[in-house]
Structure formats: C-alpha cells, structure tokens
KOLDO-931458 format. One record per residue (C-alpha): residue in one letter; y, z, x. Coordinates in nm, 2 decimals. Last residue first. Example, Ala and Ser with C-alpha at 12.3 -4.5 7.8 and 13.67 -1.06 7.14 Angstrom:
<node><residuo>S</residuo><yy>-0.11</yy><zz>0.71</zz><xx>1.37</xx></node>
<node><residuo>A</residuo><yy>-0.45</yy><zz>0.78</zz><xx>1.23</xx></node>
***
This chain:
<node><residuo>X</residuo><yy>4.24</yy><zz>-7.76</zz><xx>12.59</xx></node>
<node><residuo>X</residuo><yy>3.95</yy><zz>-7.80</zz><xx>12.34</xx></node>
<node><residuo>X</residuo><yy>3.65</yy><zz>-7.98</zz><xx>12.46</xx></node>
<node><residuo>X</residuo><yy>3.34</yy><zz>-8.11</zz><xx>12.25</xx></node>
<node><residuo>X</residuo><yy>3.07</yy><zz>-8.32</zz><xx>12.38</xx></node>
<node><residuo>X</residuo><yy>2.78</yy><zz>-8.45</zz><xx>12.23</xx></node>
<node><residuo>X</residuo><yy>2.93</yy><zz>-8.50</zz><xx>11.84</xx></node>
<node><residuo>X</residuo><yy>2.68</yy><zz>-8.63</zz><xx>11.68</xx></node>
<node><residuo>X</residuo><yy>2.71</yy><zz>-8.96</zz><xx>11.45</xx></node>
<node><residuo>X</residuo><yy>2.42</yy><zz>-9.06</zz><xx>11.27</xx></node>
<node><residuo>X</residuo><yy>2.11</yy><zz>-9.29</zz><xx>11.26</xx></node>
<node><residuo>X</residuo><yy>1.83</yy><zz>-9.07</zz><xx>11.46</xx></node>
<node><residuo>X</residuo><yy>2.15</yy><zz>-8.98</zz><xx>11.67</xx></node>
<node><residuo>X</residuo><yy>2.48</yy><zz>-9.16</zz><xx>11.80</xx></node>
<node><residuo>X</residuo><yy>2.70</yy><zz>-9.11</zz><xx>12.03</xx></node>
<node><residuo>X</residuo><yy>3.06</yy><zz>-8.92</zz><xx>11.90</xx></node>
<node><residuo>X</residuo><yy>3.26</yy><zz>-8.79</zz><xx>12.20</xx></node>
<node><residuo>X</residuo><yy>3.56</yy><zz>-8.56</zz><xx>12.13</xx></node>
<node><residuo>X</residuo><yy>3.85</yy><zz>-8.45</zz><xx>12.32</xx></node>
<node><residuo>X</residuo><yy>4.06</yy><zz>-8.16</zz><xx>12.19</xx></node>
<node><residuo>X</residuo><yy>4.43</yy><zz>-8.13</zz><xx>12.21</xx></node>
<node><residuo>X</residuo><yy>4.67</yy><zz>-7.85</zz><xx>12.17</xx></node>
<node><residuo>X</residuo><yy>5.00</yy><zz>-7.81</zz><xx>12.09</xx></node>
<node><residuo>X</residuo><yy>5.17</yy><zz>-7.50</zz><xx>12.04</xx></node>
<node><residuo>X</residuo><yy>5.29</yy><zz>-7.16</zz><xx>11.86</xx></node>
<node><residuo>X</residuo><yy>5.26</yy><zz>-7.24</zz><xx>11.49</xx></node>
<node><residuo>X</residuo><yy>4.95</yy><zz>-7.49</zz><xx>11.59</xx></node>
<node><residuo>X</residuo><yy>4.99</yy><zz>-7.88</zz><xx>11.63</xx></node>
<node><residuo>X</residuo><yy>4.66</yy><zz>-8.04</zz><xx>11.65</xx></node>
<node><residuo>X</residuo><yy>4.62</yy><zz>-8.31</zz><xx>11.86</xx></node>
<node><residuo>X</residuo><yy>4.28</yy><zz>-8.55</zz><xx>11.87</xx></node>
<node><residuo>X</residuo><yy>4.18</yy><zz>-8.73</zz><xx>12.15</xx></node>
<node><residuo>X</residuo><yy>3.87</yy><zz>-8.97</zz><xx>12.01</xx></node>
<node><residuo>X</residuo><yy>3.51</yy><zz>-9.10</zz><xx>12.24</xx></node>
<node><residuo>X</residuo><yy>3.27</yy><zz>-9.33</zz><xx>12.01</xx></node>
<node><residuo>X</residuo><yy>2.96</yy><zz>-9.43</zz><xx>12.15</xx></node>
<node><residuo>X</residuo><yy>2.73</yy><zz>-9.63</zz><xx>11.99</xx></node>
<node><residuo>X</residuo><yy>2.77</yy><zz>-9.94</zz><xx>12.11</xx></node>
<node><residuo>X</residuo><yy>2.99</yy><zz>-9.87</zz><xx>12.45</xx></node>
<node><residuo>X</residuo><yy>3.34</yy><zz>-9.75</zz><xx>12.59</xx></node>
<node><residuo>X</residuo><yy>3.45</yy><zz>-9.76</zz><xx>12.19</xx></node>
<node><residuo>X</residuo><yy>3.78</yy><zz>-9.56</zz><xx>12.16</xx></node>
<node><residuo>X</residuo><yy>3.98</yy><zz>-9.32</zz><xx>11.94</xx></node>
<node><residuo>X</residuo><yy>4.34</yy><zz>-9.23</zz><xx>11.93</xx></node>
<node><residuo>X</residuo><yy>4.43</yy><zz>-8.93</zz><xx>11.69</xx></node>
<node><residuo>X</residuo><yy>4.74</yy><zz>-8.86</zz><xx>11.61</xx></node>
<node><residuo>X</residuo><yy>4.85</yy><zz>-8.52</zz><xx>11.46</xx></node>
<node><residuo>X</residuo><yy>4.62</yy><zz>-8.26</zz><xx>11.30</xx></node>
<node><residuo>X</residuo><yy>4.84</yy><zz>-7.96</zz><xx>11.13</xx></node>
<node><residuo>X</residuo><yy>4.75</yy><zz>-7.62</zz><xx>11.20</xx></node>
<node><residuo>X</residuo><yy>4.74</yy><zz>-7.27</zz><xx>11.00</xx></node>
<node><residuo>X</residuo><yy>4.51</yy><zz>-7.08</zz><xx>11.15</xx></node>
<node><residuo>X</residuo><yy>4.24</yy><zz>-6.85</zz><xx>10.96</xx></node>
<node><residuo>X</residuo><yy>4.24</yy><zz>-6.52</zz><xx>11.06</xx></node>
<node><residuo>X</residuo><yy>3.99</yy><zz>-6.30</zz><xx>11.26</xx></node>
<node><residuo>X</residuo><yy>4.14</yy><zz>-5.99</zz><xx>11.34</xx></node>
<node><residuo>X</residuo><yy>4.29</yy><zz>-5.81</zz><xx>11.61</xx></node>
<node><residuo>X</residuo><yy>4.27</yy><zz>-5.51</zz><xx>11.77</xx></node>
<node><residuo>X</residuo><yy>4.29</yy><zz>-5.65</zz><xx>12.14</xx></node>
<node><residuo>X</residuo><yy>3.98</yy><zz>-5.58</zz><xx>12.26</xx></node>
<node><residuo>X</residuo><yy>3.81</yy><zz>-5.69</zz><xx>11.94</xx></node>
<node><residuo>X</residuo><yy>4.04</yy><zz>-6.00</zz><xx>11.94</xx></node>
<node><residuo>X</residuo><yy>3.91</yy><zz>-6.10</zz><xx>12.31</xx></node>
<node><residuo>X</residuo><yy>3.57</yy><zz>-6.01</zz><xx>12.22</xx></node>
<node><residuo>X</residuo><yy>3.55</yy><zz>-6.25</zz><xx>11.93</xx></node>
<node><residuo>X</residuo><yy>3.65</yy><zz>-6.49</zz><xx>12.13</xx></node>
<node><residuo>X</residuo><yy>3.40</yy><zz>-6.46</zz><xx>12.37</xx></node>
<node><residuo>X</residuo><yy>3.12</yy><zz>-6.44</zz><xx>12.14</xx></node>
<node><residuo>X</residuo><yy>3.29</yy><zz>-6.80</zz><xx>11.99</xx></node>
<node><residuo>X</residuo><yy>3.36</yy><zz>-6.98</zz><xx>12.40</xx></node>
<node><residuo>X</residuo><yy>2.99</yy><zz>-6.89</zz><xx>12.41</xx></node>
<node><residuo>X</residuo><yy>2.86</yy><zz>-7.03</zz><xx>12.09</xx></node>
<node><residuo>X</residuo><yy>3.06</yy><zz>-7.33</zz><xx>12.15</xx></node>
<node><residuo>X</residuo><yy>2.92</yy><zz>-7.40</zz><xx>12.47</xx></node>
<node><residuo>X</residuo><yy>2.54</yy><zz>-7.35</zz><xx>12.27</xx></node>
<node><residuo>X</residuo><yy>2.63</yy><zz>-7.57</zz><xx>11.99</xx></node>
<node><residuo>X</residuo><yy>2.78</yy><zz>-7.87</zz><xx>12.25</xx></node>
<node><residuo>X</residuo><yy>2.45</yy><zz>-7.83</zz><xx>12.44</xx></node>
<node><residuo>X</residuo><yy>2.26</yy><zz>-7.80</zz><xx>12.14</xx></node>
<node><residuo>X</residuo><yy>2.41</yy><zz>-8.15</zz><xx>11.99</xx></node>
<node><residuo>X</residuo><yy>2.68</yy><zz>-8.11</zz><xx>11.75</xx></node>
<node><residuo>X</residuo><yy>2.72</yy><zz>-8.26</zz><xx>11.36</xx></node>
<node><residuo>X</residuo><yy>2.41</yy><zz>-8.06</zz><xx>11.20</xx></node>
<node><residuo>X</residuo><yy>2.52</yy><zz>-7.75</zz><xx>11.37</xx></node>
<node><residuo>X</residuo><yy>2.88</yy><zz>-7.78</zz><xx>11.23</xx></node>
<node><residuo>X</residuo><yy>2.86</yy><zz>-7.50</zz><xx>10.98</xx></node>
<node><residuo>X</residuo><yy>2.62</yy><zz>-7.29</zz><xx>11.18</xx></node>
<node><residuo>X</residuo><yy>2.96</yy><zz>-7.21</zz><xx>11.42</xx></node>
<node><residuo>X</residuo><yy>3.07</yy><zz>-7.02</zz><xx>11.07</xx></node>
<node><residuo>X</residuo><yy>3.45</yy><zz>-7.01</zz><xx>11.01</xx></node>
<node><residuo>X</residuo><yy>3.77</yy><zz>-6.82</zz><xx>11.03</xx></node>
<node><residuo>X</residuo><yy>3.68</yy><zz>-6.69</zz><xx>11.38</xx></node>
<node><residuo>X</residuo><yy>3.95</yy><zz>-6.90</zz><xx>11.57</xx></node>
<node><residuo>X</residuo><yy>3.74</yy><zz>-7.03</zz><xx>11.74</xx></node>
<node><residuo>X</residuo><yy>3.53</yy><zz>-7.14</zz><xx>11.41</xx></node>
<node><residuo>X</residuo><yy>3.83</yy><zz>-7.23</zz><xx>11.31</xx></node>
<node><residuo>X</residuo><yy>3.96</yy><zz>-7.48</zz><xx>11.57</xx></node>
<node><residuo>X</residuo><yy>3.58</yy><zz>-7.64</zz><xx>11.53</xx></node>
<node><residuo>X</residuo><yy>3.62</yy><zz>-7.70</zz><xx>11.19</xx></node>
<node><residuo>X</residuo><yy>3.96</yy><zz>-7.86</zz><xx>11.22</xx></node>
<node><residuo>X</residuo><yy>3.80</yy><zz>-8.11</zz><xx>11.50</xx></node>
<node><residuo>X</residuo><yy>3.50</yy><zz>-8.18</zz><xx>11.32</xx></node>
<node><residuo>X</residuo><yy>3.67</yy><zz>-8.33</zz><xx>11.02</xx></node>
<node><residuo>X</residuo><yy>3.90</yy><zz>-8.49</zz><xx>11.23</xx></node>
<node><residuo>X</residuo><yy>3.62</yy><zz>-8.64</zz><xx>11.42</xx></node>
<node><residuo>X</residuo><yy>3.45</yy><zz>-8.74</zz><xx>11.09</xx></node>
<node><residuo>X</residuo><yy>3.74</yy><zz>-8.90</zz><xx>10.97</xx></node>
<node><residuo>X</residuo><yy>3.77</yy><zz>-9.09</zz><xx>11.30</xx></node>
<node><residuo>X</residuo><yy>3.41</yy><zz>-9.23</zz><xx>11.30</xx></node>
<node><residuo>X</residuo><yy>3.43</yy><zz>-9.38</zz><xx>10.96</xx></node>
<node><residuo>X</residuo><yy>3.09</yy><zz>-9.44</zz><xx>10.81</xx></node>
<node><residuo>X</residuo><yy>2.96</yy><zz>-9.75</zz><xx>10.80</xx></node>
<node><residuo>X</residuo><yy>2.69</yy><zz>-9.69</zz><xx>11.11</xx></node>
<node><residuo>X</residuo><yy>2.66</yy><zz>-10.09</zz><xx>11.27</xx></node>
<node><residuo>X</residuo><yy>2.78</yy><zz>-9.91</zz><xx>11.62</xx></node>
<node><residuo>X</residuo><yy>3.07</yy><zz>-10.06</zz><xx>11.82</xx></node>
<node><residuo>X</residuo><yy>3.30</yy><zz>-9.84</zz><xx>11.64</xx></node>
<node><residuo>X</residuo><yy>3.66</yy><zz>-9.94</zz><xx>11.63</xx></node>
<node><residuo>X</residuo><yy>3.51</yy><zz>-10.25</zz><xx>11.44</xx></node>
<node><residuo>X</residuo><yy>3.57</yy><zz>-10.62</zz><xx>11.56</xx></node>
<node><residuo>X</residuo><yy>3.65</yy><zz>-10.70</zz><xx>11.94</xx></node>
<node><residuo>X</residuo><yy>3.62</yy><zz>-10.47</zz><xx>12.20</xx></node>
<node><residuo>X</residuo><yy>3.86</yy><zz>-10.26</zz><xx>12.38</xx></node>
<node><residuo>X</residuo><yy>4.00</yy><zz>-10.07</zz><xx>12.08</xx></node>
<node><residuo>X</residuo><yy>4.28</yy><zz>-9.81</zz><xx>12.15</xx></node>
<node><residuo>X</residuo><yy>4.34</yy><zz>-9.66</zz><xx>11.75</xx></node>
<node><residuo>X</residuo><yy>4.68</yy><zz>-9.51</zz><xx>11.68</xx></node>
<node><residuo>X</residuo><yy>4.71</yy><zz>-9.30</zz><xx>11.35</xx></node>
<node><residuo>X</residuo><yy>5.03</yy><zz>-9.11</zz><xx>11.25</xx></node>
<node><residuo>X</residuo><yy>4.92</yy><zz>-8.98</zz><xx>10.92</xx></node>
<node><residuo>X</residuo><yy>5.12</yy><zz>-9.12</zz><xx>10.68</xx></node>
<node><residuo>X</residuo><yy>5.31</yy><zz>-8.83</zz><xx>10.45</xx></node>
<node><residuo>X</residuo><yy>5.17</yy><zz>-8.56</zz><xx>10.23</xx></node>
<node><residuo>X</residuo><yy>5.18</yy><zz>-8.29</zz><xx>10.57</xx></node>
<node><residuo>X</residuo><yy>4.81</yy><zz>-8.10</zz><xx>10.72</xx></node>
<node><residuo>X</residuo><yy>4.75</yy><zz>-7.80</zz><xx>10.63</xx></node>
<node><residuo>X</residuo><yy>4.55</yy><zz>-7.88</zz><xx>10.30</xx></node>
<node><residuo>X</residuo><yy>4.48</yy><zz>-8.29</zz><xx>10.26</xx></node>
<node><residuo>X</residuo><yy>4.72</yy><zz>-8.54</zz><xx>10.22</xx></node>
<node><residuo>X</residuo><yy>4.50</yy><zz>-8.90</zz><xx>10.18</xx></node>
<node><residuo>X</residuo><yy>4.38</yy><zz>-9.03</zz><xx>10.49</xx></node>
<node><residuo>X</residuo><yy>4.05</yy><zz>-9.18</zz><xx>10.33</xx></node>
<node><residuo>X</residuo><yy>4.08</yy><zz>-9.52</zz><xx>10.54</xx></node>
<node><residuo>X</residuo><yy>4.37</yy><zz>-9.48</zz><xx>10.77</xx></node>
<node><residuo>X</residuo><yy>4.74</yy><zz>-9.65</zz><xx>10.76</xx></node>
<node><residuo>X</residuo><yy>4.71</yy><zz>-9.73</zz><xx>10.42</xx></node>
<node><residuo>X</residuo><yy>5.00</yy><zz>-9.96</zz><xx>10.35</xx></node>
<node><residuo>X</residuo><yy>4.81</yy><zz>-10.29</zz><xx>10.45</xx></node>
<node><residuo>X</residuo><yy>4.66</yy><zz>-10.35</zz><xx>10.16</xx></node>
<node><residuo>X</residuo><yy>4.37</yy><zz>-10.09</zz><xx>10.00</xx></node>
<node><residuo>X</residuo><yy>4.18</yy><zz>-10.43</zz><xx>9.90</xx></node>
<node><residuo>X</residuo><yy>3.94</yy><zz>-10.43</zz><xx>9.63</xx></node>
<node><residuo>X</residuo><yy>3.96</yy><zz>-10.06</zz><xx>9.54</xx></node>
<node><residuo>X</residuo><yy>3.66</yy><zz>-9.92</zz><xx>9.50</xx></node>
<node><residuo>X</residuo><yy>3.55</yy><zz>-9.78</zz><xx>9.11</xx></node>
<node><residuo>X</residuo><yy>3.58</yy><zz>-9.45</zz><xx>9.02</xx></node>
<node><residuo>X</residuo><yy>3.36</yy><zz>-9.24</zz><xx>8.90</xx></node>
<node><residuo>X</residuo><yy>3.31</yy><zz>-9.07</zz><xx>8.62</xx></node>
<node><residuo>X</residuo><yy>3.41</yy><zz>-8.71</zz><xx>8.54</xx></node>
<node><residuo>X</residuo><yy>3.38</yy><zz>-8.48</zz><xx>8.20</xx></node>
<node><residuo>X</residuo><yy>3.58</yy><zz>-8.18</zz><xx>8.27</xx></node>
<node><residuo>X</residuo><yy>3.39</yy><zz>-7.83</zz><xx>8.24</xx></node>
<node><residuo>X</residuo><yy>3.49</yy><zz>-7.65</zz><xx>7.97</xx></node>
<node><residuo>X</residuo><yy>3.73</yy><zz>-7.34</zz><xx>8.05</xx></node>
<node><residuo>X</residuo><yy>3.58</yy><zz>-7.00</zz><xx>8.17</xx></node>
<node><residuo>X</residuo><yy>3.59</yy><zz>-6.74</zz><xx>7.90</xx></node>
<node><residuo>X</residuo><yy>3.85</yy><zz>-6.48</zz><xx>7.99</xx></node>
<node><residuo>X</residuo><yy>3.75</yy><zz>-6.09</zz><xx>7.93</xx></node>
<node><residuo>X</residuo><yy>3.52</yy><zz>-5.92</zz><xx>7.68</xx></node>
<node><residuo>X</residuo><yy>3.19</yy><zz>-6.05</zz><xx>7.58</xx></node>
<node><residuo>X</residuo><yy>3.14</yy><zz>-6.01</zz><xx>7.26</xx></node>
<node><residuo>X</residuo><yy>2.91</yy><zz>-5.75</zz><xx>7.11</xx></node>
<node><residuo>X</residuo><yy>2.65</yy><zz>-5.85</zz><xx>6.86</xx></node>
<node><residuo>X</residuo><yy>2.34</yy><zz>-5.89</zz><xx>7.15</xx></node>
<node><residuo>X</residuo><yy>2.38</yy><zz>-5.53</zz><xx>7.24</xx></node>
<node><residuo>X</residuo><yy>2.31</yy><zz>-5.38</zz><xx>6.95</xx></node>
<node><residuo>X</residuo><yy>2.04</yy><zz>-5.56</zz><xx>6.88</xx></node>
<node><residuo>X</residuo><yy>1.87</yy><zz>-5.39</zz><xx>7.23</xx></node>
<node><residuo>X</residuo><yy>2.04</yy><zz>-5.04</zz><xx>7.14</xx></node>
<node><residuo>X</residuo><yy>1.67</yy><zz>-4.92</zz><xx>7.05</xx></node>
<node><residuo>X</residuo><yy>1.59</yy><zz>-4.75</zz><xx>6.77</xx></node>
<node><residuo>X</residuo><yy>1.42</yy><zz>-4.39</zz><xx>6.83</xx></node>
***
C-alpha cells in the first residue's frame, strides 16, 4: 500500500504566510536628550496620553534622585510596578509577574488583597478585566542611600487612586519592600 507521506510534502500550506522578519540594529544614545524631555524613557506608552508626563521629583540630597550608585531609573521602575500591580488587583495579571521586583512580605500582602479580590468579583458575578488607567505624577524621594520612596496617581474611569511605593535595594537591585494602594 503506498504511503501518503510524498504526498503530503507537495501540498502548500494554505492560509497567510507570516511576513519576513525586519532586520533591526540598534540605535545609538542620544548625546544630550535637552531639556525638553521631562523624564528619561517617558515616551507615550498604551493607556496612558502622547503628551509630557507631568513629573515632579522632591529631592533632599544633592546629585541623583537616587542616592544609590544603581543606573537604572528608579521612577520608571515604580511606574512599571505600579501598573502591574493595579492589574494583578484587578485580576488582569499574574501576581508571579512581579515576584522578582517584591520582597515576600510585599508578595504575600499582595497575595491576600488578590484571593480576596477574586472573591469579591466571584460574589458579585463579575469578571476579571483589564482596567483602563492612566498614571499621573509621580513624586519620588531619597530619605537614605538606597532607599527610594515614590506616590504614584493613577487616574481610573471612576477615580483617583494613589499607591505608595518604597524601592530599597537588594543583592544589587531595586525591590519594592512595601506596596500600598489606597
């Protein structure tokens, strides 16, 4: 009996064929972003308006806003953190997502105000959706070296809400070791 093996191999796949993959090189650092950028890296990004973010920084020492020699930029990462965390509580996200970023007292409060969460909309009929938000100001201070403390707002459909975060730093990173959303 011949086998439909060779037949197989002559047929052409039917459907779209995915386009080529672009060909992309990096690009080199600006010398000097001037002082029209407001925020390193606060280009317009989903949910959130094309325009200057309003940014206000409260520095009480001298120099960086971070009084930590970590280059990274400590407000990027708590906005970062911030919209992750408003979707996890929302249900939209994964809490494992930001394990690496929390310590295991922020995980574990998290994980509770989650499982509650979750109850709420079960009790309720709902579902988990993603929420639409924008993230307002953020104002950000150094109370020591290697601590970094940030009020961030994020501006819902139906309110405001602001959530405080402190950044210390671990084995040569930022974590966030407390996390409160009011």
């Amino acid at each position: 009996m011949p086998s439909n093996h060779h037949a197989l191999a002559l047929v052409e796949p039917q459907g779209p064929t995915a386009p080529p993959r672009p060909h992309l090189r990096p690009v080199p650092p600006l010398a000097n972003p001037g002082p029209t950028d407001p925020v390193p890296g606060g280009g317009p990004s989903e949910g959130r308006p094309s325009g200057p973010r309003p940014a206000v920084r409260t520095v009480p020492r001298g120099g960086t806003s971070s009084g930590s020699p970590f280059p990274d930029d400590p407000d990027l990462l708590v906005e970062n953190l911030v919209r992750c965390v408003v979707e996890i509580l929302a249900g939209a996200r994964e809490l494992d997502q930001v394990s690496r970023w929390v310590t295991e007292d922020v995980y574990r409060t998290l994980h509770k105000r989650v499982v509650l969460a979750a109850r709420a909309r079960s009790a309720h009929g709902m579902r988990a959706r993603r929420p639409v938000f924008t993230i307002g100001g953020i104002r950000s201070s150094s109370p020591a070296d290697g601590v970094i403390e940030s009020v961030v707002v994020v501006h819902g459909r139906a309110r405001s809400r602001a959530v405080a975060v402190r950044l210390e730093t671990y084995d040569s990173r930022w974590r966030a070791a407390a996390v409160h959303v009011l």
